[in-house]
C-alpha positions as CSV (number, residue, x, y, z in Angstrom):
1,X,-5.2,-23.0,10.5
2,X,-5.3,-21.0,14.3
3,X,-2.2,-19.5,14.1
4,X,-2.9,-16.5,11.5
5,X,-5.6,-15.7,14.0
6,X,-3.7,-15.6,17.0
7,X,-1.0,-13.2,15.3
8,X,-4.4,-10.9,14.3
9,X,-5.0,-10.2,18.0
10,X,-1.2,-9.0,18.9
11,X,-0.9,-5.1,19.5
12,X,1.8,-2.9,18.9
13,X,2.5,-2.9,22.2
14,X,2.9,-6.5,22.8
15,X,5.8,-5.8,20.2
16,X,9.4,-6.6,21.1
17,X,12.1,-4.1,19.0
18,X,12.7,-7.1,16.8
19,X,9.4,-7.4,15.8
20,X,8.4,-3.6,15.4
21,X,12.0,-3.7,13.4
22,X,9.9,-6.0,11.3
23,X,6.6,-3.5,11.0
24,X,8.9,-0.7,10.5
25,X,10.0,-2.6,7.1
26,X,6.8,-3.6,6.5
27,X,5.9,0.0,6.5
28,X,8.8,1.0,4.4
29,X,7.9,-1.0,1.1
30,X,4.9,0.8,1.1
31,X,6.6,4.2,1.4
32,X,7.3,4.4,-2.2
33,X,4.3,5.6,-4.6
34,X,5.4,3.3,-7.2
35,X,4.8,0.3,-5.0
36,X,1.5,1.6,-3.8
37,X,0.8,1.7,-7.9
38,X,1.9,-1.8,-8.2
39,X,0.3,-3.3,-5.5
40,X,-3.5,-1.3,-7.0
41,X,-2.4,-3.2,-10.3
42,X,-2.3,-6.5,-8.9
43,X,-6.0,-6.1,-7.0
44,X,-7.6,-7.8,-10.0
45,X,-5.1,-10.8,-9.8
46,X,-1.7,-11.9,-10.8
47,X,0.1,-10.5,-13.9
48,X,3.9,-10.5,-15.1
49,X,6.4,-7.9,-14.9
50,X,6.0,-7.0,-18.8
51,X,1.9,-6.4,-18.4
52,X,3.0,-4.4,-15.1
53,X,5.5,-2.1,-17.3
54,X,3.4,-1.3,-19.4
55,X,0.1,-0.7,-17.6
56,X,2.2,1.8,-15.4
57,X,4.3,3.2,-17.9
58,X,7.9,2.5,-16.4
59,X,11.1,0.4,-17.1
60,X,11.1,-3.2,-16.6
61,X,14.1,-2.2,-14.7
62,X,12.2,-0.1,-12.2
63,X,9.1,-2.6,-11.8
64,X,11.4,-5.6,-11.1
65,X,13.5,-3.8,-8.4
66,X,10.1,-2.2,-6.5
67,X,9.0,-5.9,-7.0
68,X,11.8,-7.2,-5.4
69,X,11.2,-5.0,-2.7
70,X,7.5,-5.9,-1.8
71,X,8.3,-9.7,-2.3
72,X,11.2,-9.3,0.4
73,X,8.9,-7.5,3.0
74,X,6.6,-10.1,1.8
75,X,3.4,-8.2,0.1
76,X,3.6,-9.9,-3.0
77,X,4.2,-13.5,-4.4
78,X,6.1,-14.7,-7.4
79,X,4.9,-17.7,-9.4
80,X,6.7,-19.4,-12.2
81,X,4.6,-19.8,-15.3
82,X,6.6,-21.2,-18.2
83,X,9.1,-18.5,-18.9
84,X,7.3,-15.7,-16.8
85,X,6.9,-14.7,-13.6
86,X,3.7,-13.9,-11.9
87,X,3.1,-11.8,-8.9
88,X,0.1,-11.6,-7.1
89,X,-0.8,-10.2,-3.7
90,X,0.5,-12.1,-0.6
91,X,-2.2,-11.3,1.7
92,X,-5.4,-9.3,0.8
93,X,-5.7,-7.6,4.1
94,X,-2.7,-5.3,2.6
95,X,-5.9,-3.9,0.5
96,X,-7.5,-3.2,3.6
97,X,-4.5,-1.2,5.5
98,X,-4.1,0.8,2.1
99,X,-7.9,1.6,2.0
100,X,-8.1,2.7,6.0
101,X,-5.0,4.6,5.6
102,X,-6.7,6.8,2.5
103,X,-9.6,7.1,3.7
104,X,-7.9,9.1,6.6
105,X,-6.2,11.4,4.3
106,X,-9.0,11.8,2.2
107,X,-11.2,12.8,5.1
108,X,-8.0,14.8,6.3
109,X,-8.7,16.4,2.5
110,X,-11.9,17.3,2.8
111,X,-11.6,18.7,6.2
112,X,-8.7,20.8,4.8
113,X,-10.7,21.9,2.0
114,X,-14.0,22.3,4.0
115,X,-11.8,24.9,6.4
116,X,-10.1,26.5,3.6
117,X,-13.8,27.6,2.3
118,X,-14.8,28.4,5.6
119,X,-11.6,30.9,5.3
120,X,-12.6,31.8,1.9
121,X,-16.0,33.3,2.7
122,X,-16.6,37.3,2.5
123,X,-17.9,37.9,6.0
124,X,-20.7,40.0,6.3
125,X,-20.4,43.6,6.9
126,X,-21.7,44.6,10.6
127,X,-24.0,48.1,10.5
């Protein structure tokens, strides 16, 4: 298919508002930590909302409606397996913008941290 590598080549700035409305959503569902969390427990492949509670530790309530949220802004799938439902990862590049993104703050990190020693050491008395 040629089309999902034509749409790979498109810069922000060959965005119209409508479609950096569409970014800015995209960006949104993964503003949440909980959704970040979800999205890491669907890496190794599809699982239902019950395996998801309890591998994360929160209400069925909760996973369902972050769910919701990263299947509307299209991150995640839903598949219909008897009486479950099974969501995977829409697109594994999400994996990739995730990984860039903390591998910057991590390097932010240890640039903070590296500074903050610098800080940290005695300087030597002058005679």
């Amino acid at each position: 298919m040629l089309w999902p590598a034509v749409f790979h080549m498109i810069a922000m700035p060959q965005l119209d508002d409508s479609a950096l409305d569409q970014v800015s959503d995209y960006f949104r569902a993964l503003s949440e930590p909980l959704r970040l969390r979800l999205l890491n427990a669907l890496r190794d492949g599809p699982v239902n909302v019950g395996e998801l509670t309890a591998r994360l530790g929160c209400s069925q309530a909760n996973v369902s409606k972050h769910l919701g949220v990263l299947a509307k802004a299209g991150l995640v799938t839903r598949t219909a397996r008897g009486t479950s439902v099974f969501y995977g990862i829409a697109d594994p590049n999400t994996y990739a913008l995730c990984d860039l993104v903390c591998g910057q703050i991590a390097q932010r990190l240890l640039t903070q941290a590296e500074r903050m020693g610098a800080r940290a050491t005695p300087t030597p008395d002058l005679p």
